[in-house]
C-alpha positions in Angstrom: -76.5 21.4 10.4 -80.2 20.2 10.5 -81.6 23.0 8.6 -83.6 21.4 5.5 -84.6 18.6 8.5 -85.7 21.3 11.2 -87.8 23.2 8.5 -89.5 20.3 7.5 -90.5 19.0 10.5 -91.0 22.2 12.5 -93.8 23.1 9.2 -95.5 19.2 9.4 -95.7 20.0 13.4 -97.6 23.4 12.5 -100.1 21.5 10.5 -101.7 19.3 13.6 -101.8 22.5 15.7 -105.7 22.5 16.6 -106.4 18.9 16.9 -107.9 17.9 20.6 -106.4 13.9 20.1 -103.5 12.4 18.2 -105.2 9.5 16.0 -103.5 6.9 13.4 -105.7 8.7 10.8 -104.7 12.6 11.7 -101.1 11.6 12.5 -100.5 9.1 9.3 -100.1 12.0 6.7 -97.1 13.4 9.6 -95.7 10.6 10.1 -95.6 10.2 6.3 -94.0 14.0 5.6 -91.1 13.4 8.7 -90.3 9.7 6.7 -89.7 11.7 3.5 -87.9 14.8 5.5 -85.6 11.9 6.8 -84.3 10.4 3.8 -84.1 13.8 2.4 -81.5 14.6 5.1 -79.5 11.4 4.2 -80.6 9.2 7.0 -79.8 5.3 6.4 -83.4 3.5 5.0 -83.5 0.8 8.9 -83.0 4.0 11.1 -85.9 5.6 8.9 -88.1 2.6 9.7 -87.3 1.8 12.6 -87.5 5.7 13.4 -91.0 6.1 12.2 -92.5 2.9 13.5 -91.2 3.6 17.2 -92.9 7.6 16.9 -95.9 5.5 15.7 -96.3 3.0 18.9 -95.9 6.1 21.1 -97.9 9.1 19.0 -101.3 7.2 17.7 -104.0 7.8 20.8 -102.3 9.5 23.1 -104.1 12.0 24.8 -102.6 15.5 24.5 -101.0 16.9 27.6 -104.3 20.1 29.0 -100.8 22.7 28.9 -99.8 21.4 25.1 -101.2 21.3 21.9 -101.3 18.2 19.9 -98.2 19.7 17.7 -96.4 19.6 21.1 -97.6 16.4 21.9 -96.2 15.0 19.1 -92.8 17.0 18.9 -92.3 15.6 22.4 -92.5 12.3 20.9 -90.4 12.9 18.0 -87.8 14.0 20.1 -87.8 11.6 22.6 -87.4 8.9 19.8 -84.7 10.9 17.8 -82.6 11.1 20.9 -83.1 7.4 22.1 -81.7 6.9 18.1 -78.7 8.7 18.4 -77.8 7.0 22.1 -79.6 8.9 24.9 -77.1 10.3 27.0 -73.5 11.9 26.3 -70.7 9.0 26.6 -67.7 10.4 28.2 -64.2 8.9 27.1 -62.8 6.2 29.5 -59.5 7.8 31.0 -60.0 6.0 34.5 -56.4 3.9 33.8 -53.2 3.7 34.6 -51.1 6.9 33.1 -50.7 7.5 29.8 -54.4 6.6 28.5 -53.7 5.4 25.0 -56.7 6.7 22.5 -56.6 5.5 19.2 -57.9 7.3 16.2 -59.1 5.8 13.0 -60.5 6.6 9.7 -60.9 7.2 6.0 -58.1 10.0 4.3 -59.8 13.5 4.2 -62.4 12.8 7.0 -60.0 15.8 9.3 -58.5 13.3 11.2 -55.5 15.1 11.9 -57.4 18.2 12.6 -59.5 16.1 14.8 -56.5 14.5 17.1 -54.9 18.5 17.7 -58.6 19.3 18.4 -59.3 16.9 21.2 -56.3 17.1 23.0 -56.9 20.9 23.3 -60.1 20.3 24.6 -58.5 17.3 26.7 -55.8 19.9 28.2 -58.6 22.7 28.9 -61.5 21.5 29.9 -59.9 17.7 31.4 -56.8 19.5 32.4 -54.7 16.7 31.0 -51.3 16.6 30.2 -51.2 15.7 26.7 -49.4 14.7 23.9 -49.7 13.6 20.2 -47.7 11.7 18.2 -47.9 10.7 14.3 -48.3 7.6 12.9 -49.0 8.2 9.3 -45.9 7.2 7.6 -47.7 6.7 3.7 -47.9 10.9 4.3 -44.8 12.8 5.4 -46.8 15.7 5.6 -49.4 14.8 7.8 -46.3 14.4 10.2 -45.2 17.8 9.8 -49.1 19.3 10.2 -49.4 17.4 13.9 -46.4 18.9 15.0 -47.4 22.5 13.7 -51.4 21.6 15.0 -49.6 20.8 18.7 -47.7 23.7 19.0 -51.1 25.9 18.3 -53.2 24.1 20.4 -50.1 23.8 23.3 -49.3 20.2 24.2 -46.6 17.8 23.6 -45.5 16.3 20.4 -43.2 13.1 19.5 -41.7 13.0 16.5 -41.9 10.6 13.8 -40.2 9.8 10.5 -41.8 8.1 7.3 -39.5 5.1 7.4 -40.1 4.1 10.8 -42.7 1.3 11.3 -45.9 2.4 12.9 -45.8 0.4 16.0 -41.7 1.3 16.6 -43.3 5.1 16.5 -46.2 4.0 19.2 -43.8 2.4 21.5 -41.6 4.9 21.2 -44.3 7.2 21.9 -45.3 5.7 24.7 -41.9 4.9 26.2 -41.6 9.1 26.6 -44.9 10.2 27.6 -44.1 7.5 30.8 -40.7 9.4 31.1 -42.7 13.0 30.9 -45.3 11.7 33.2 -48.1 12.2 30.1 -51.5 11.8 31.4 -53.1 11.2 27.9 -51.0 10.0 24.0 -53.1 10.4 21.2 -52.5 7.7 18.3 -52.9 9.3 14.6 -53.3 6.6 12.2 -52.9 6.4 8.3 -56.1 6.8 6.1 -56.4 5.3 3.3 -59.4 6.6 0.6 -61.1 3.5 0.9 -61.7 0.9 3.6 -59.1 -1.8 2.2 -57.2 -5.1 3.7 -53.9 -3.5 4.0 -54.9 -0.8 5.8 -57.2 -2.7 8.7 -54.2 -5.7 9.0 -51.9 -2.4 10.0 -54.1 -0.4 12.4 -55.3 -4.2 14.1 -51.5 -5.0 14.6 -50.7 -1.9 15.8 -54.2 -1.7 18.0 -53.0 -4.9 19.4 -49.3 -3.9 20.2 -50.7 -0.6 22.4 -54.0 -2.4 23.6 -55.8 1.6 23.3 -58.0 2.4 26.0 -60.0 4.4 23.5 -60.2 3.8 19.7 -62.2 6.2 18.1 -63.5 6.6 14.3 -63.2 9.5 12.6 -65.6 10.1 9.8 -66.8 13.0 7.4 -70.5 13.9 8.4 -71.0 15.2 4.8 -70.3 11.5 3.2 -73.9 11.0 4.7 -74.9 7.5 4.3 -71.6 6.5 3.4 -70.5 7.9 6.7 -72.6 5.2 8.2 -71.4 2.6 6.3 -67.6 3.4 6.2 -68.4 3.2 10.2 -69.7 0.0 10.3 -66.8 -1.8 8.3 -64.5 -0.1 10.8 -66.6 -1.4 13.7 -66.1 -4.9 12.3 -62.9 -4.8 12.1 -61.8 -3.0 15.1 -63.4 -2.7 18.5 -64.3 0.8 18.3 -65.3 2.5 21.5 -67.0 5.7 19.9 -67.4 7.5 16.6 -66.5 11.2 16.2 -68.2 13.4 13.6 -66.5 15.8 11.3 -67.6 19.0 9.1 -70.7 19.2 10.8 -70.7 22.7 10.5 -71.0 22.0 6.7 -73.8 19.7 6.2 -77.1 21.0 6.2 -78.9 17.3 6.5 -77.4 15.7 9.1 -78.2 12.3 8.2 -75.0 10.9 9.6 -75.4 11.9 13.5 -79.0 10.0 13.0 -77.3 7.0 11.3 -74.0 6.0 12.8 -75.5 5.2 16.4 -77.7 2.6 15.0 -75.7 1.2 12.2 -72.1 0.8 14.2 -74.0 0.2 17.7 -71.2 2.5 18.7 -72.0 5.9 20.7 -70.6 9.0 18.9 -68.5 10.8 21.2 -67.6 14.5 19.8 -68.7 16.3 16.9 -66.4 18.7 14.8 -68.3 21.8 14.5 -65.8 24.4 13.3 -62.7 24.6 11.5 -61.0 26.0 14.7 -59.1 24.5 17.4 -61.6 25.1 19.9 -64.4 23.7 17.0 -65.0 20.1 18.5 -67.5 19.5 21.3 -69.0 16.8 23.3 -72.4 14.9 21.6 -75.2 15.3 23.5 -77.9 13.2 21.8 -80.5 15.0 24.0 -79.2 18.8 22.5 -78.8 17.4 19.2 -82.4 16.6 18.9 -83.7 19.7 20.1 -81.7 21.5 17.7 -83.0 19.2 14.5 -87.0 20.1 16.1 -85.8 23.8 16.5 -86.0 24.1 20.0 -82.3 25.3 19.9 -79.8 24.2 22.2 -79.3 26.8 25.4 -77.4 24.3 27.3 -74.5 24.3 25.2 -75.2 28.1 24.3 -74.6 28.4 28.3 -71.3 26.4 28.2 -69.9 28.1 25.7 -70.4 31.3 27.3 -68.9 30.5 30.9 -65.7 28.5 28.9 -65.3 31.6 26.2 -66.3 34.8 28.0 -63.6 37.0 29.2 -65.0 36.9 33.1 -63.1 39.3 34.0 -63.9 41.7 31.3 -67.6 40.9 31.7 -67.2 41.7 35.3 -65.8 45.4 34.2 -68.3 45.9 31.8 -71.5 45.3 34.2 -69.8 47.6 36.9 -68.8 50.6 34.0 -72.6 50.0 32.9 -74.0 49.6 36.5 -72.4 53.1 37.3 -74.1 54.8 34.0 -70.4 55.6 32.6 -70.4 55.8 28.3 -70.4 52.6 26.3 -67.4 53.0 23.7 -66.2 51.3 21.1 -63.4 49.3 23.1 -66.5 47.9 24.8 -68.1 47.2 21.8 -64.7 45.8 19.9 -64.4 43.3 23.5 -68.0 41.9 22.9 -67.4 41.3 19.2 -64.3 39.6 20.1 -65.9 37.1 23.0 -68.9 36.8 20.2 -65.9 35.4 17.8 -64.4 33.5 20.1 -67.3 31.7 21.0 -67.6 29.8 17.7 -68.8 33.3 15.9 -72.3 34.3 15.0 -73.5 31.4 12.8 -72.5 29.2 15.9 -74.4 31.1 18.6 -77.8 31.8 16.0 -77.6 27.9 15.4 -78.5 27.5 19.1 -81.3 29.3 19.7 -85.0 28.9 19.5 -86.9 29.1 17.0 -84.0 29.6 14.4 -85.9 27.4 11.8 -88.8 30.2 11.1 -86.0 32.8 10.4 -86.2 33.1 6.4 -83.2 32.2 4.8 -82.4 35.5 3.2 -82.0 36.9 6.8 -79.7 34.1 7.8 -77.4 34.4 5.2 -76.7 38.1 5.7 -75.6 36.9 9.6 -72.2 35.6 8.9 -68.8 36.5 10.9 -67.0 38.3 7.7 -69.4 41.2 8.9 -67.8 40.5 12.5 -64.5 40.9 11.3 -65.0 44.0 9.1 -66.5 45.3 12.1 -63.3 44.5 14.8 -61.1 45.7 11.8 -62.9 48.8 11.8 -62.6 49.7 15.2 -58.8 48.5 15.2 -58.5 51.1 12.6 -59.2 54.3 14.8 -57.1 55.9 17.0 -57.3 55.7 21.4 -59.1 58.9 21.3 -61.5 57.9 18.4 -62.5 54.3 20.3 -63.5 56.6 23.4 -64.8 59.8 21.4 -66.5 58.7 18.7 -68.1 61.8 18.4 -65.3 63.5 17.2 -65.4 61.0 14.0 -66.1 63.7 11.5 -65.5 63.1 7.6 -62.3 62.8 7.2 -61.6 60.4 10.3 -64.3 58.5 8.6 -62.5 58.5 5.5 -59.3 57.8 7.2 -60.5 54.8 9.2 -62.4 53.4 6.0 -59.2 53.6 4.0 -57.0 51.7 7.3 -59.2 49.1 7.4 -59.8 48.4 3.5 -63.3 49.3 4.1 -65.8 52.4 3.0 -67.1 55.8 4.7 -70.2 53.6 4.6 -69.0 50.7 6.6 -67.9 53.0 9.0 -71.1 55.2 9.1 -73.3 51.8 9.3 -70.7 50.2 12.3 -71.4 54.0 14.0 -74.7 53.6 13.4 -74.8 50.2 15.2 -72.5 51.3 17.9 -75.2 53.6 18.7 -77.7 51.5 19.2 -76.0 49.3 21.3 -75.1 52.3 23.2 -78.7 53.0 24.0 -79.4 50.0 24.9 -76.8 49.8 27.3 -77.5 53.1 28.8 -81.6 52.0 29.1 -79.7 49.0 30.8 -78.8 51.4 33.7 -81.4 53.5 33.7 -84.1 50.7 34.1 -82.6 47.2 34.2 -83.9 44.7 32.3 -87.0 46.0 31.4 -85.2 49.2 30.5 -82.8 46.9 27.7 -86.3 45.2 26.6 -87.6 48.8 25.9 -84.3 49.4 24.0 -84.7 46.1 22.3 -88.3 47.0 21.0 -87.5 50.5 20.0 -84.6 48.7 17.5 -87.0 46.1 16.3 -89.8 47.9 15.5 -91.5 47.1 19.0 -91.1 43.1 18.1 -88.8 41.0 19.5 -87.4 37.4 17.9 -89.4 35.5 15.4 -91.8 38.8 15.3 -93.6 38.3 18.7 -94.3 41.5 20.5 -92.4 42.4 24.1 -94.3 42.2 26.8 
């Protein structure tokens, strides 16, 4: 998400590098190239304007910071104004009421409502530790039924069944009526979509917000619609009294003009964003990280959160005490860290949150993808006990033996090998010398440069 943006601006930011004071005249030609890189990325005309006339006000004549240059200067400001856009601070959901807290969730057909609803109350379970359940109310699409009830059981909460010639508010107070029973702490509402925003549709969904007065009604739209994301928003917000918006697909959109859009057209504070296809793929909106990440500052927080909820503690903890002690690296160590990597959103997640990702050329990007990840697992999976904690004794024919297990090649093995070895050195310069003994590793891999080409110190 944000790449074509990020490049843009991260290259019009480069430009003012040098300049002792930021004036209307040096700043008007930016100012001009970050308007053009926004509508490029889909973002609705007003927030443009109002965008670039509020970086203005701040940018012209102020008087560059001794520490930064006037690219930072700027950036600052750019920032600033981008996360003021999109609402500032995080907005938590409202579950301070009486058990079960009814959230309602509405939206267009396709925008992965469904998904969206099995996704949030996983996270609502975890991280919340809610009691949870879901319940159906889409009875134009029998088989959206039938996918909740399959989505609950995966993600592990409760689910009340429906049928497609009950009425949608029966279902609710039915719904409702048992998660009191179970002593639920949260019901999520799906709703029907429809492929356009029509009269039937919002009569339904206001008679049945009405009849379960929702603590939370949410909007579900597709990020990728881009500016009709905004708009399809907005004619919800009209019609309903939305209390957040919740992105979708994010992982696929490249622009991003939506999450800059839909705070300032609705007036309503997106709550979550959908950032993988996986259970686990929805996470809080944090205008604040968001903006970083679009100005390619990455986004370390969340990088940080998603290592304490994903990480295998306890295997971490074994890992640092086997290194610690200067016992061998193997490949079950190596399979474990692969495995946390995936389950942490995979590689494409974790590289979209770090520093500096924008000046990585694309060619290098595309080659970091998680198919390699899961060749790589499949590989190891393929070898025997002995073979994970030997590897030496890998000769040819293991090779070819493993290859043919794992519907791989003799030179996917011999390039996961080779890999495994370097990791093993660096784990092994890890004991002998700390940090600075991994950095040593590091440079030796690299060429003696670390990320984005600068030198180790």
């Amino acid at each position: 998400m944000f790449e074509s943006l990020s490049q843009r601006l991260s290259a019009t930011v480069q430009r003012l590098r040098g300049r002792g004071r930021l004036s209307e005249e040096n700043i008007r030609d930016a100012l001009r190239e970050v308007r053009v890189a926004l509508l490029e990325a889909d973002v609705a005309l007003p927030v443009v304007q109002a965008l670039i006339q509020r970086i203005k006000v701040r940018a012209v004549g102020q008087e560059v910071v001794k520490s930064l240059t006037p690219g930072q200067a700027l950036i600052k400001v750019v920032r600033d104004e981008l996360t003021a856009v999109m609402g500032s601070a995080a907005q938590d959901l409202n579950l301070n009421v009486p058990a079960p807290a009814v959230i309602l969730m509405a939206g267009l057909q396709g925008a992965g409502k469904t998904t969206t609803v099995a996704k949030l109350a996983k996270l609502l379970r975890e991280r919340r530790k809610k009691k949870v359940m879901v319940v159906s109310c889409d009875v134009y699409r029998p088989a959206a039924i039938a996918q909740l009830q399959t989505l609950a059981e995966q993600v592990g909460v409760l689910f009340h069944p429906s049928q497609a010639d009950q009425k949608p508010i029966d279902i609710a107070y039915a719904a409702l009526d048992s998660a009191r029973k179970q002593f639920v702490d949260v019901v999520l509402v799906d709703t029907a979509g429809r492929l356009t925003v029509d009269e039937a549709m919002m009569a339904e969904i206001k008679a049945l917000h009405a009849a379960i007065a929702p603590v939370e009604t949410l909007f579900v739209v597709d990020s990728m619609t881009g500016q009709d994301a905004a708009t399809t928003a907005k004619a919800f917000a009209d019609a309903l009294p939305l209390t957040g918006v919740v992105l979708t697909k994010t992982d696929g959109d490249a622009r991003g003009g939506a999450a800059l859009s839909v705070r300032y057209v609705t007036g309503r504070p997106i709550k979550f964003i959908g950032i993988s296809e996986k259970p686990e793929g929805l996470d809080v909106f944090h205008p604040d990280r968001i903006a970083s990440r679009i100005l390619d500052m990455g986004d370390v927080l969340s990088l940080v959160e998603e290592v304490e909820r994903s990480v295998d503690q306890e295997k971490a903890a074994k890992l640092a005490e086997k290194v610690a002690k200067g016992k061998k690296f193997d490949l079950n160590d190596m399979r474990d860290q692969l495995e946390q990597m995936q389950n942490m959103g995979g590689l494409s997640n974790l590289l979209d949150k770090l520093p500096g990702v924008g000046a990585i050329p694309e060619s290098v990007k595309s080659k970091v993808n998680d198919r390699e990840v899961l060749r790589m697992i499949a590989i190891i999976n393929s070898m025997t006990k002995k073979e994970r904690r030997f590897p030496a004794v890998l000769n040819g024919s293991r090779r070819a033996r493993v290859a043919k297990g794992s519907g791989t090649t003799p030179a996917d093995v011999n390039k996961l090998l080779k890999q495994f070895m370097q990791m093993e050195k660096m784990m092994s310069k890890l004991s002998g010398g700390g940090l600075k003994g991994m950095m040593r590793g590091m440079r030796g891999l690299m060429g003696g440069r670390g990320p984005g080409g600068m030198p180790f110190g």
